[in-house]
C-alpha positions as CSV (number, residue, x, y, z in Angstrom):
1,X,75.8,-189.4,74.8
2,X,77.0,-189.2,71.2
3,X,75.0,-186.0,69.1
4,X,73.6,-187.9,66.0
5,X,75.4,-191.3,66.7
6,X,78.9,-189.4,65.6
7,X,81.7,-191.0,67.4
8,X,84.1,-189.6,65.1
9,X,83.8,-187.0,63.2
10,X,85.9,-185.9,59.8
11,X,88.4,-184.0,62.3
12,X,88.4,-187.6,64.3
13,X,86.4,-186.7,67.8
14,X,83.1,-187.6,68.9
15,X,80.0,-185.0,69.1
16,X,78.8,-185.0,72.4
17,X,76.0,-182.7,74.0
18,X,77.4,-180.1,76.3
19,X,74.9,-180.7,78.6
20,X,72.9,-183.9,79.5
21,X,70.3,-183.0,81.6
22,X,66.9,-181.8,79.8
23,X,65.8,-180.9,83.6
24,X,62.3,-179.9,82.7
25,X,62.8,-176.9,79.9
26,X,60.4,-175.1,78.2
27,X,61.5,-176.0,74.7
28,X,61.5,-172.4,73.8
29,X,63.9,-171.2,77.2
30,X,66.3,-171.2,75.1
31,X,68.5,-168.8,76.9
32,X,67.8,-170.9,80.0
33,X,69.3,-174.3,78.3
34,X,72.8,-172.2,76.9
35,X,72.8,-170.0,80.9
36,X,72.8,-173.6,82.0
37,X,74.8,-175.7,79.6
38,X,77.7,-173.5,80.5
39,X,78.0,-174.2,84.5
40,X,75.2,-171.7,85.6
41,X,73.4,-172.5,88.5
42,X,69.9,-172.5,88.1
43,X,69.7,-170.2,91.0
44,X,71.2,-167.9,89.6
45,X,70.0,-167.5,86.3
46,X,68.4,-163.6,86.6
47,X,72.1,-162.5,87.2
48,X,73.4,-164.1,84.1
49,X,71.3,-163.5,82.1
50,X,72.0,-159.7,82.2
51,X,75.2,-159.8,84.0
52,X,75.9,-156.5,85.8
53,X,78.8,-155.1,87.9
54,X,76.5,-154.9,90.9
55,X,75.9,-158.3,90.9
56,X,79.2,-160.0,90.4
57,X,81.6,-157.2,91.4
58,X,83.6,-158.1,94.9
59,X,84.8,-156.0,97.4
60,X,88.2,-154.9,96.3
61,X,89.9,-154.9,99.9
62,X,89.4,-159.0,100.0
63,X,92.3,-158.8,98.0
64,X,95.9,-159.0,99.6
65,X,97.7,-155.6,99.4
66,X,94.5,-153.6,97.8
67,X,94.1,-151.3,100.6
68,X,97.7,-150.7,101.2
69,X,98.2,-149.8,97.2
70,X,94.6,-147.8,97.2
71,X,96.3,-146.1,100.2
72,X,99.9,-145.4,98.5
73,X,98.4,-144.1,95.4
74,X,95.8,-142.0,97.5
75,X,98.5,-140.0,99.0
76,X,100.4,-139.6,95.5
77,X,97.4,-138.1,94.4
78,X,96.8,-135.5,97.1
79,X,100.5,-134.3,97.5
80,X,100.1,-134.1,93.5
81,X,103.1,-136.8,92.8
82,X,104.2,-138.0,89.9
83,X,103.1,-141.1,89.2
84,X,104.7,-143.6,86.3
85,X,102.2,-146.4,85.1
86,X,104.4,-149.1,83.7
87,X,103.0,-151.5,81.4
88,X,103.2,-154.4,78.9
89,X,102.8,-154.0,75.1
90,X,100.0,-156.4,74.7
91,X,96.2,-155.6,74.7
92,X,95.8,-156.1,78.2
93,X,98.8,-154.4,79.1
94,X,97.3,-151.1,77.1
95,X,94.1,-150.8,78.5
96,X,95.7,-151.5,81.9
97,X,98.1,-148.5,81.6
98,X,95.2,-146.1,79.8
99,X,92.6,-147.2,82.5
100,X,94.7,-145.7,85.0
101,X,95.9,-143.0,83.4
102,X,92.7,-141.7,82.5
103,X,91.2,-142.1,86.3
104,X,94.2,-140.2,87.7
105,X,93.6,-137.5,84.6
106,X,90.1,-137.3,86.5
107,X,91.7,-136.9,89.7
108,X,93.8,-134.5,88.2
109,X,97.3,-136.2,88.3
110,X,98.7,-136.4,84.7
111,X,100.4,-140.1,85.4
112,X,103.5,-141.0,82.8
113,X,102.7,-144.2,80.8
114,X,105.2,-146.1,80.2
115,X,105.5,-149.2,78.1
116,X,109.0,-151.2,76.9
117,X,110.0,-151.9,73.8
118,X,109.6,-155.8,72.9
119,X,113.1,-155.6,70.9
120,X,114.9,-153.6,73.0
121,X,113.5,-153.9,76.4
122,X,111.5,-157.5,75.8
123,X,108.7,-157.9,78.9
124,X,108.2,-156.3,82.0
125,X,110.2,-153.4,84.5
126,X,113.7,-153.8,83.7
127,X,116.5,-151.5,86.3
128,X,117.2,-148.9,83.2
129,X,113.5,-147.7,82.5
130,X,112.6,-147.9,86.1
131,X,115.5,-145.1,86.8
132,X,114.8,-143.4,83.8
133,X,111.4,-142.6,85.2
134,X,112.8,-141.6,88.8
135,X,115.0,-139.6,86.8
136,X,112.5,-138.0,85.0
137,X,110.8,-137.1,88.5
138,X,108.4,-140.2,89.6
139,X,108.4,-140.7,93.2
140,X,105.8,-143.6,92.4
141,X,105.7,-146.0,89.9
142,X,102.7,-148.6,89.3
143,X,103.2,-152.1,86.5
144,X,100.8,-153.0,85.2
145,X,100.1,-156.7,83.5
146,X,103.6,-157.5,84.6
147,X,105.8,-157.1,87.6
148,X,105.0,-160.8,88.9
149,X,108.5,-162.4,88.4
150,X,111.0,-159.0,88.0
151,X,112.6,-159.9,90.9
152,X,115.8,-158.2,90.2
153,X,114.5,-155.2,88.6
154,X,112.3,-154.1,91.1
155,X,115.2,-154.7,93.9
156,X,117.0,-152.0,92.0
157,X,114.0,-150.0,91.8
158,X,114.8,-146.2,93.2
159,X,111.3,-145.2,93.8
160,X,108.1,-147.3,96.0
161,X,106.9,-149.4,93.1
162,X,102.7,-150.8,93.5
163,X,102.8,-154.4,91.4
164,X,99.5,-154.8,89.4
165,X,99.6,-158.3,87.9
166,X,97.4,-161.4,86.8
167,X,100.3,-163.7,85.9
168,X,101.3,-166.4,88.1
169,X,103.6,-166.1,91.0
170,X,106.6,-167.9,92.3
171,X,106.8,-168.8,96.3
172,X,108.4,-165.4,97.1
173,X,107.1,-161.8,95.9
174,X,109.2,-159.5,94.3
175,X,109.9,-156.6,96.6
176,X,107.4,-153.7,96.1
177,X,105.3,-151.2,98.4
178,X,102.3,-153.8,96.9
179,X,101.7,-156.6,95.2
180,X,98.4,-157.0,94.1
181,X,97.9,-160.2,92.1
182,X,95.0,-162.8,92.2
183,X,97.1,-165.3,91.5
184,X,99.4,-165.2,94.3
185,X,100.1,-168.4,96.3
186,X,99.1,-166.5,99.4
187,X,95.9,-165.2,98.0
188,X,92.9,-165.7,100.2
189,X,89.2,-165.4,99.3
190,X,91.0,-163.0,96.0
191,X,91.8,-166.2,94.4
192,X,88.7,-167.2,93.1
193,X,88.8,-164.0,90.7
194,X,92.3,-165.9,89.3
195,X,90.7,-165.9,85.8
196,X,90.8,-161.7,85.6
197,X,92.8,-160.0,83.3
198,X,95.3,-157.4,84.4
199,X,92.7,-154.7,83.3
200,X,90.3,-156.2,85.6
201,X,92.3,-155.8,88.5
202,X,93.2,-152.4,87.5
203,X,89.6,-151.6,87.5
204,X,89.4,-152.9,91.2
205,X,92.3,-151.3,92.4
206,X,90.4,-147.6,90.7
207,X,87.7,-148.6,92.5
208,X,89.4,-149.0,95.9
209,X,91.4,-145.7,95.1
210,X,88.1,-144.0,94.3
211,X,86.6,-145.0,98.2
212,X,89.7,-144.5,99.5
213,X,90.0,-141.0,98.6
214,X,86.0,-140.4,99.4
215,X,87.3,-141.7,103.0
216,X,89.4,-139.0,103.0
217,X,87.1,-136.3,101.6
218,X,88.7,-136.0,98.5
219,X,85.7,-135.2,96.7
220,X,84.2,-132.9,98.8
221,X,83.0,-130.2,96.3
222,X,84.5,-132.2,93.4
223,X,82.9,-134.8,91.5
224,X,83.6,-138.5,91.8
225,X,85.0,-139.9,88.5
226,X,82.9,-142.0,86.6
227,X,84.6,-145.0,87.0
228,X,82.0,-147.3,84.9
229,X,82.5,-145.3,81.7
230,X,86.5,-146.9,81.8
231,X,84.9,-150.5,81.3
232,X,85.0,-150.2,77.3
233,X,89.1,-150.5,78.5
234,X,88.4,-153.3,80.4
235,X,86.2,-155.5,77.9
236,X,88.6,-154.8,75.2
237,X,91.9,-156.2,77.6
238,X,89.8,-159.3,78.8
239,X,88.9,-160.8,75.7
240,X,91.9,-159.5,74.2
241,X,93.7,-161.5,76.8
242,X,91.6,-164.8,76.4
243,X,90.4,-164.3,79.8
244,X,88.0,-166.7,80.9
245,X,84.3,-164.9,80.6
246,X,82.7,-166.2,83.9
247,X,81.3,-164.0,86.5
248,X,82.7,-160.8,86.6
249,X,84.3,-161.0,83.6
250,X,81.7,-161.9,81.5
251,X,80.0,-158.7,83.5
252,X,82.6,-156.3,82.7
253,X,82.7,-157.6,78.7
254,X,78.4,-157.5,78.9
255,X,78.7,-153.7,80.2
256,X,81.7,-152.7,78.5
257,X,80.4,-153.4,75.4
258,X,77.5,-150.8,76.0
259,X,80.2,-148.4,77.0
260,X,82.0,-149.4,73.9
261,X,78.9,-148.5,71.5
262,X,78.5,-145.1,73.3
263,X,81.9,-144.6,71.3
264,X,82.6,-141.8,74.8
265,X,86.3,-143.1,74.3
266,X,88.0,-141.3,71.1
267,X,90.4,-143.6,70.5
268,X,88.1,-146.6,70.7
269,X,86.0,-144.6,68.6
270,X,88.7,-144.5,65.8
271,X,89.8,-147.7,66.1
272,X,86.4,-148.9,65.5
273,X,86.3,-146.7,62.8
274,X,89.7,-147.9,61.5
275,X,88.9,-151.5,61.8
276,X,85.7,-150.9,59.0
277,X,82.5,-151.9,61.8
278,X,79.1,-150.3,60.9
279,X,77.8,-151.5,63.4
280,X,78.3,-151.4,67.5
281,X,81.5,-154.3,68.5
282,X,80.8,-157.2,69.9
283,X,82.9,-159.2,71.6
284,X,84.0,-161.1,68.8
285,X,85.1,-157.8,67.5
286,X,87.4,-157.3,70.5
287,X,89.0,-160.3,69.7
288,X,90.1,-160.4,66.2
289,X,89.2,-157.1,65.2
290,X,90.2,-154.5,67.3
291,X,92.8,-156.1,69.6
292,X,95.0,-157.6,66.8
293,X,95.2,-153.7,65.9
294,X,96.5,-152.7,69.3
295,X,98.8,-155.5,69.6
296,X,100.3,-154.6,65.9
297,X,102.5,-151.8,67.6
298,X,103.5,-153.7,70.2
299,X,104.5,-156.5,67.5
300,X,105.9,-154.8,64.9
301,X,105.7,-151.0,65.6
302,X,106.0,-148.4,68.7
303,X,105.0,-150.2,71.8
304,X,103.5,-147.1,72.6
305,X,100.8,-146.2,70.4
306,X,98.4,-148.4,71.9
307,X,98.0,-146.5,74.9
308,X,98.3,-143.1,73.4
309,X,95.3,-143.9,71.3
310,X,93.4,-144.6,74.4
311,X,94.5,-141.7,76.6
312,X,94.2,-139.3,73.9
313,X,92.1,-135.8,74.0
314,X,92.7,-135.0,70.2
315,X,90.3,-136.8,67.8
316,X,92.9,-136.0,64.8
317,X,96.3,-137.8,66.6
318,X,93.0,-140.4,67.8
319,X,92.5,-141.0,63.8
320,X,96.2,-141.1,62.5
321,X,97.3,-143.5,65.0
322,X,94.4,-145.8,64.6
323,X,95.2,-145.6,60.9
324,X,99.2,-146.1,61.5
325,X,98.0,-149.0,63.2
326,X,95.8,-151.0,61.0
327,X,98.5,-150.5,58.7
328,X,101.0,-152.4,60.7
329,X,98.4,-155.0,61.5
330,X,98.7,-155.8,57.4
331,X,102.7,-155.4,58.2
332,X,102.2,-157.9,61.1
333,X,99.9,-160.7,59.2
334,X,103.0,-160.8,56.1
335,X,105.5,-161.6,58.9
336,X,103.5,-163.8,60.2
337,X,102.8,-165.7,57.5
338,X,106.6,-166.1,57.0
339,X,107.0,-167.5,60.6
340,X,104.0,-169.7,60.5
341,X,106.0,-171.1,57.6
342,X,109.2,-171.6,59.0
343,X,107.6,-172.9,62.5
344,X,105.6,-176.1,60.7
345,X,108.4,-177.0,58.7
346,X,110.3,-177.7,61.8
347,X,107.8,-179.5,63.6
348,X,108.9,-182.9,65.6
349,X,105.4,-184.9,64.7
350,X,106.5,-187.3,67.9
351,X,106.2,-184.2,70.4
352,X,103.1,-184.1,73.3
353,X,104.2,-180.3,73.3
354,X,105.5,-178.5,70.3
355,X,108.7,-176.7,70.6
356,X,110.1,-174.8,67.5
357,X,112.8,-172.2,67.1
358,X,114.3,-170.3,64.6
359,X,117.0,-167.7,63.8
360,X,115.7,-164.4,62.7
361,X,112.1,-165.0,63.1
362,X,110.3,-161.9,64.5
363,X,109.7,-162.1,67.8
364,X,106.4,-160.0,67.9
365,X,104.3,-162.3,66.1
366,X,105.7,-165.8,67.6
367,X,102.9,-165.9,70.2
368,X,100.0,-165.5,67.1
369,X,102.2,-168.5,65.3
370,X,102.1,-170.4,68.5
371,X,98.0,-170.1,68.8
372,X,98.1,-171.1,65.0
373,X,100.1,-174.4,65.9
374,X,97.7,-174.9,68.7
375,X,94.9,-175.1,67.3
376,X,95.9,-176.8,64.4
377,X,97.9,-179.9,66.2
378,X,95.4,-179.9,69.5
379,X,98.8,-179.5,71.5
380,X,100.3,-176.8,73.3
381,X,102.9,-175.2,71.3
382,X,105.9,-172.6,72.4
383,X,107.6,-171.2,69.3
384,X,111.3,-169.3,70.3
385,X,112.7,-166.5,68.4
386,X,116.4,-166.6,68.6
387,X,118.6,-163.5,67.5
388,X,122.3,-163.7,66.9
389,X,123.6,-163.7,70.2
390,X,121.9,-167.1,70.7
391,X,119.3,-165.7,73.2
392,X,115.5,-166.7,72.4
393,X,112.2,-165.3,73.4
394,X,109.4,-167.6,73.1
395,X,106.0,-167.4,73.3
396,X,103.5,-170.4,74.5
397,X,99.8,-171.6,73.8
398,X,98.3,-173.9,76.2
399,X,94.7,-176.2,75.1
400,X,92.3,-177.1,78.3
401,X,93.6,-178.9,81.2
402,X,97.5,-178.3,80.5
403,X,99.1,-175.5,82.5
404,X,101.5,-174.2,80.1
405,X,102.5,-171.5,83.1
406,X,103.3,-173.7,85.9
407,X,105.2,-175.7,83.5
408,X,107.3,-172.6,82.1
409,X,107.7,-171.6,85.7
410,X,108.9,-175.3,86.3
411,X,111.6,-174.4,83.6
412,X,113.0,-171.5,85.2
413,X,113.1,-173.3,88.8
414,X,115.3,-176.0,86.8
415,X,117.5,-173.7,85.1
416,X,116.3,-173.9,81.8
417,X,115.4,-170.6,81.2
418,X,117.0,-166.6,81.9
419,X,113.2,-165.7,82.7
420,X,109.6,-167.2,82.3
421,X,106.1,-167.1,83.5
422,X,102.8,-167.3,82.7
423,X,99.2,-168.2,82.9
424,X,97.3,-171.5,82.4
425,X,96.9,-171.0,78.5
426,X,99.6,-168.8,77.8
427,X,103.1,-168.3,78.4
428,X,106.4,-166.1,77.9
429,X,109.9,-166.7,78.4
430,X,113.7,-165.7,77.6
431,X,116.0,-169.2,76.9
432,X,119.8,-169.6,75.9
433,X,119.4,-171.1,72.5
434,X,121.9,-174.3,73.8
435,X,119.1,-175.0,76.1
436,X,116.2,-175.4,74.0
437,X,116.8,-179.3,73.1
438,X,116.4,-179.5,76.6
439,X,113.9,-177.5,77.5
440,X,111.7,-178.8,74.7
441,X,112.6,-182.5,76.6
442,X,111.7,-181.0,80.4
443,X,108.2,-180.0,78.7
444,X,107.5,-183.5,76.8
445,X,108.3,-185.4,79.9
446,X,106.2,-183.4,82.5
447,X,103.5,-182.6,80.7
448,X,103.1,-186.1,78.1
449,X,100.6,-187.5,80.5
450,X,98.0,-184.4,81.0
451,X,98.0,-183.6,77.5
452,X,96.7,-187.3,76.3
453,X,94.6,-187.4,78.7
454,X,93.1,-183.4,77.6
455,X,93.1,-185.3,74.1
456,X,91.6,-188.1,75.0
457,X,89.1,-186.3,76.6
458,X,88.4,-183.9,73.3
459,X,85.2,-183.8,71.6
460,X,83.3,-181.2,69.9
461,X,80.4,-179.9,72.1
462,X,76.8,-179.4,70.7
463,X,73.9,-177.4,72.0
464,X,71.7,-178.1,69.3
465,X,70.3,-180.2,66.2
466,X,68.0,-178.3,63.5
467,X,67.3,-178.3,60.0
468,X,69.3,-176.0,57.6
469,X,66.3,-174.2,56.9
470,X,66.5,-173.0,60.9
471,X,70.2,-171.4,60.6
472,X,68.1,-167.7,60.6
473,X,69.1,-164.3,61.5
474,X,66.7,-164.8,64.0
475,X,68.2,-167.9,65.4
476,X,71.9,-166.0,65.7
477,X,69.4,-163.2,67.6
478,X,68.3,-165.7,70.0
479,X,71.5,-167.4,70.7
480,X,73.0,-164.2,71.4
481,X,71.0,-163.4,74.2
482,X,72.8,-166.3,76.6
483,X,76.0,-163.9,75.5
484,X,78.5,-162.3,75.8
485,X,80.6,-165.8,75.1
486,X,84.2,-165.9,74.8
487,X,86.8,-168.7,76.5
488,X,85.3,-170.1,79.1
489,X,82.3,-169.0,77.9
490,X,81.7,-170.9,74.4
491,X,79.7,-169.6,71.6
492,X,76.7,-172.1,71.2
493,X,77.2,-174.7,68.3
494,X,74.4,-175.7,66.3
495,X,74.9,-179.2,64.0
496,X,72.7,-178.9,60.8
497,X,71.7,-181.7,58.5
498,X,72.0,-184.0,56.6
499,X,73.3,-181.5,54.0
500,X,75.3,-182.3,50.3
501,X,77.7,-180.1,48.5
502,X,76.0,-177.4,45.9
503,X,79.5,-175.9,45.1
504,X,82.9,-175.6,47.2
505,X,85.5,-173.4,46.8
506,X,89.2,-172.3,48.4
507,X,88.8,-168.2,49.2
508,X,91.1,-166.0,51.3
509,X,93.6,-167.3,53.2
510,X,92.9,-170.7,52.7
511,X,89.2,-170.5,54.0
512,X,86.7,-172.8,52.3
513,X,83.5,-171.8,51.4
514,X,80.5,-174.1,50.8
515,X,77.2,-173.8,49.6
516,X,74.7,-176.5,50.9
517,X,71.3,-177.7,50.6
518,X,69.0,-179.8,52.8
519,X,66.4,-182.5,51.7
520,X,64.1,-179.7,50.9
521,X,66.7,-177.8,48.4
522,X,67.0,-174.7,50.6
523,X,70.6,-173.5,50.9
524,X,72.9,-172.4,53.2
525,X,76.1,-170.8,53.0
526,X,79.4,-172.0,55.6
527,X,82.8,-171.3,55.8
528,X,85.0,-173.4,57.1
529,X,88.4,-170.7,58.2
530,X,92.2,-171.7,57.7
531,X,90.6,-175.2,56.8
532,X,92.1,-176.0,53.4
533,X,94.8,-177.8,54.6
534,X,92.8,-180.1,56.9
535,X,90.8,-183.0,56.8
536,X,88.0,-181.2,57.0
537,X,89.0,-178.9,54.2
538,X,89.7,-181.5,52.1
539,X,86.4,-183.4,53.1
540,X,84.1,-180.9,51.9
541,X,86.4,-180.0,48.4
542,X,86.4,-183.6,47.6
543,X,82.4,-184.1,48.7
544,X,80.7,-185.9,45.8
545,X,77.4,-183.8,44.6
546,X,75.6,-187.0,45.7
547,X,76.6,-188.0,49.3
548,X,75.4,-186.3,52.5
549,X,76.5,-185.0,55.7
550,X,76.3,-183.4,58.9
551,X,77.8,-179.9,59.5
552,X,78.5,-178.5,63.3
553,X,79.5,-174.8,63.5
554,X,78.2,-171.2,64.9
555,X,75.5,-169.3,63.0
556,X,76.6,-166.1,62.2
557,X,75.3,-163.1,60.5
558,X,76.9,-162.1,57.3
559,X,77.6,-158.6,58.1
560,X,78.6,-158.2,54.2
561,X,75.6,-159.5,52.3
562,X,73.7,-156.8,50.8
563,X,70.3,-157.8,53.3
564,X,70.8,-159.6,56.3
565,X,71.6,-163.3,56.2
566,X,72.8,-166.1,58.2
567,X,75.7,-168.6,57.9
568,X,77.7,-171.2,59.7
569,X,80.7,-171.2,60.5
570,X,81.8,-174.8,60.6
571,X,84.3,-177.0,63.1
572,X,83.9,-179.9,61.8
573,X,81.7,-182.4,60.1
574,X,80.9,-186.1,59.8
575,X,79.3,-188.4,56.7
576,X,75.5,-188.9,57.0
577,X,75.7,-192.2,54.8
């Protein structure tokens, strides 16, 4: 059923309720119609609405290989080895590597983080580092976030190596004391917690470490670590990671948060600080404030720094390499602004999956410039950085239904690719740059089908209709409450209307800003982001004073009015006349 009769929209879809069935609602349970709109069963309702660890947390040893790592690292711990954490330079890999660090500080074992160098390096173990390490005197190394396809680096490996991965596997495991991966094909009852984030299973794994070492007496006359203060890490690597926020996810973002605001962490404290919130981080604020700072050193700095500023014990290094940091975020956004460039004017129009490559674009921001194409062509999009020994690394963005992963993993099992893998909505891989006519034809022809059909099937979900007037702190107060929402987990949409144009304007970054007025001449202010250039950019610039129509969006609080007030942030709109 069509929301206001709209059957397409100024962006060209129709608005459709996300959810059909009324079944009985108070109209004022609100909470109740969002739990429910998003898959929640009504019997279970209490739990999600105040989602806790308790409640949605599994017993890690229904995971393969969880007791046998737990087990492994147990030992390392007591006979006081030296451990190596091994990580990726992304978000998630971070707070994987300082979530483990920081529990074996607690058990008193100062573990080695190690994380590559995207340039140098590029993703995952590689046979150099990993002897580097046993050189330097680990007898145990554990990845983290990756691990899932270095087949031939861990076969060199000259120390046990514990894999602690979320990324899809092939039919065979690398070899490894443990692999412990949700997502492998052999996974039991652990596969329904696929959707975690690396961090996530890190957590699990501390926690099986943490009985396994009360098994052994361990913490007889010692106290336990406190292994719930560690989920500010894992919030910030789930949403970071665009990790779907259903059941324990959404748990460890809802409770992490808390953490998060307790500010216990110093270098979340500074990074908070650096990023310019007042106020205590949501989970927006993971997303595209504090995570895009992390990921900066990965992209265009020292792989590193993420993880020191989470593992360190000195406020002042905490506060000058959050700073370093936000200022190679600003570094990051001018690359990327060249590569976005470059990638759309190389676009093939005719393509169900965009493929672009170019010399000399920087590799660290291709996989932002490959959301960017996403979500502005509704197809998946894999943009290839190629150097001048012809070898690409390319980064991929997937949209709903279209498993980008299995598709790169396809790739490699055809001999497209030097190395690949991935998730459903986002992928990495390493491609000879004579292959990537090729590759970009393997893609089109095996996934042309599912991603019409994911078109076909697009339309903007609505939660509700009211009148301008209603789009109230208040209202952004109450929808929050059916929170946290991320992917997976969407942030309600209101539609408002019918509205016309008071005055419209480009700011920013091509963002366009509108102020509207209902029939009863109260006004609202919405901003439509990155829209300019779109149809619905254009719609609401070229909106005569005199003709109405319907705007569909999220209230939002603007954090930067001087009182509290409420706007929309607008998707997409449709004519009222």
């Amino acid at each position: 059923m069509n929301v206001l009769n709209i059957d397409r929209s100024i962006m060209g879809q129709p608005w459709r309720w996300r959810s059909l069935a009324a079944d009985n609602l108070a109209p004022d349970d609100l909470v109740t119609q969002l739990l429910l709109a998003r898959g929640c069963p009504r019997d279970a309702l209490d739990a999600h609405r105040a989602p806790s660890i308790r409640a949605f947390m599994p017993d890690p040893s229904i995971f393969r290989d969880m007791d046998k790592a737990a087990a492994r690292i147990a030992g390392a711990v007591q006979a006081n080895e030296q451990i190596a954490i091994f990580g990726d330079y992304d978000v998630d890999g971070a707070t994987s590597a300082a979530l483990l660090v920081l529990l074996l500080r607690d058990l008193g074992v100062e573990a080695r983080p190690y994380i590559p160098d995207r340039m140098v390096e590029g993703y995952g173990p590689n046979a150099p580092a990993l002897q580097r390490l046993a050189d330097e005197g680990a007898t145990l190394i554990v990845t983290v976030d990756c691990g899932a396809q270095a087949f031939d680096a861990l076969a060199a490996a000259p120390v046990e190596v514990i894999v602690v991965d979320h990324h899809q596997c092939a039919t065979q495991l690398p070899r490894a004391h443990a692999v412990v991966n949700p997502n492998r094909l052999d996974e039991g009852e652990g596969a329904a917690h696929g959707h975690l984030a690396a961090v996530g299973v890190a957590f699990l794994l501390g926690a099986a470490l943490v009985r396994e070492l009360r098994g052994r007496g361990f913490f007889n006359g010692r106290a336990e670590p406190k292994l719930l203060d560690l989920l500010d890490l894992v919030a910030l690597g789930t949403v970071a990671d665009v990790a779907q926020l259903r059941g324990l996810n959404r748990a460890f973002v809802a409770q992490g948060l808390k953490v998060m605001a307790a500010r216990r962490n110093i270098g979340v404290a500074a990074l908070i600080e650096a990023s310019r919130l007042t106020r205590a981080p949501t989970a927006t604020d993971l997303g595209f404030a504090l995570g895009p700072r992390i990921n900066a050193g990965g992209r265009v700095g020292r792989a590193d720094l993420g993880v020191r500023l989470l593992t360190t014990q000195d406020p002042a290094e905490a506060r000058a390499i959050a700073a370093e940091l936000d200022r190679l975020n600003e570094e990051r956004r001018a690359i990327e602004a060249v590569v976005q460039e470059g990638a759309e004017a190389t676009i093939d129009a005719g393509r169900s999956v965009v493929v672009v490559a170019g010399q000399g674009w920087h590799p660290g921001v291709i996989g932002i410039v490959a959301g960017r194409l996403k979500e502005k062509l509704g197809r998946p999009a894999i943009v290839i950085a190629l150097d001048e020994n012809g070898v690409g690394k390319g980064s991929g963005r997937s949209i709903i239904g279209v498993d980008l992963g299995a598709a790169v993993l396809a790739a490699k099992e055809a001999g497209l690719l030097v190395a690949g893998g991935g998730h459903a909505m986002a992928a990495g891989l390493t491609i000879a740059a004579e292959h990537v006519a090729a590759f970009a034809d393997f893609l089109n022809e095996l996934l042309e089908s599912r991603v019409e059909t994911a078109r076909a099937d697009r339309a903007l979900l609505v939660d509700s209709v009211i009148a301008p007037g209603g789009v109230t702190p208040d209202l952004v107060a109450a929808l929050d409450q059916g929170g946290p929402y991320g992917t997976g987990w969407p942030q309600p949409r209101v539609a408002i209307g019918p509205v016309r144009a008071i005055k419209v304007d480009v700011v920013g970054n091509g963002h366009v800003r509108a102020i509207v007025a209902g029939d009863d001449g109260r006004s609202l202010k919405a901003m439509a982001f990155r829209a300019a250039e779109t149809p619905l950019g254009a719609a609401l610039l070229g909106a005569a004073p005199h003709r109405k129509f319907w705007l569909a969006g999220r209230a939002k609080v603007d954090d930067w009015a001087q009182r509290p007030s409420a706007e929309l942030h607008v998707d997409d709109a449709a004519w009222a006349d």
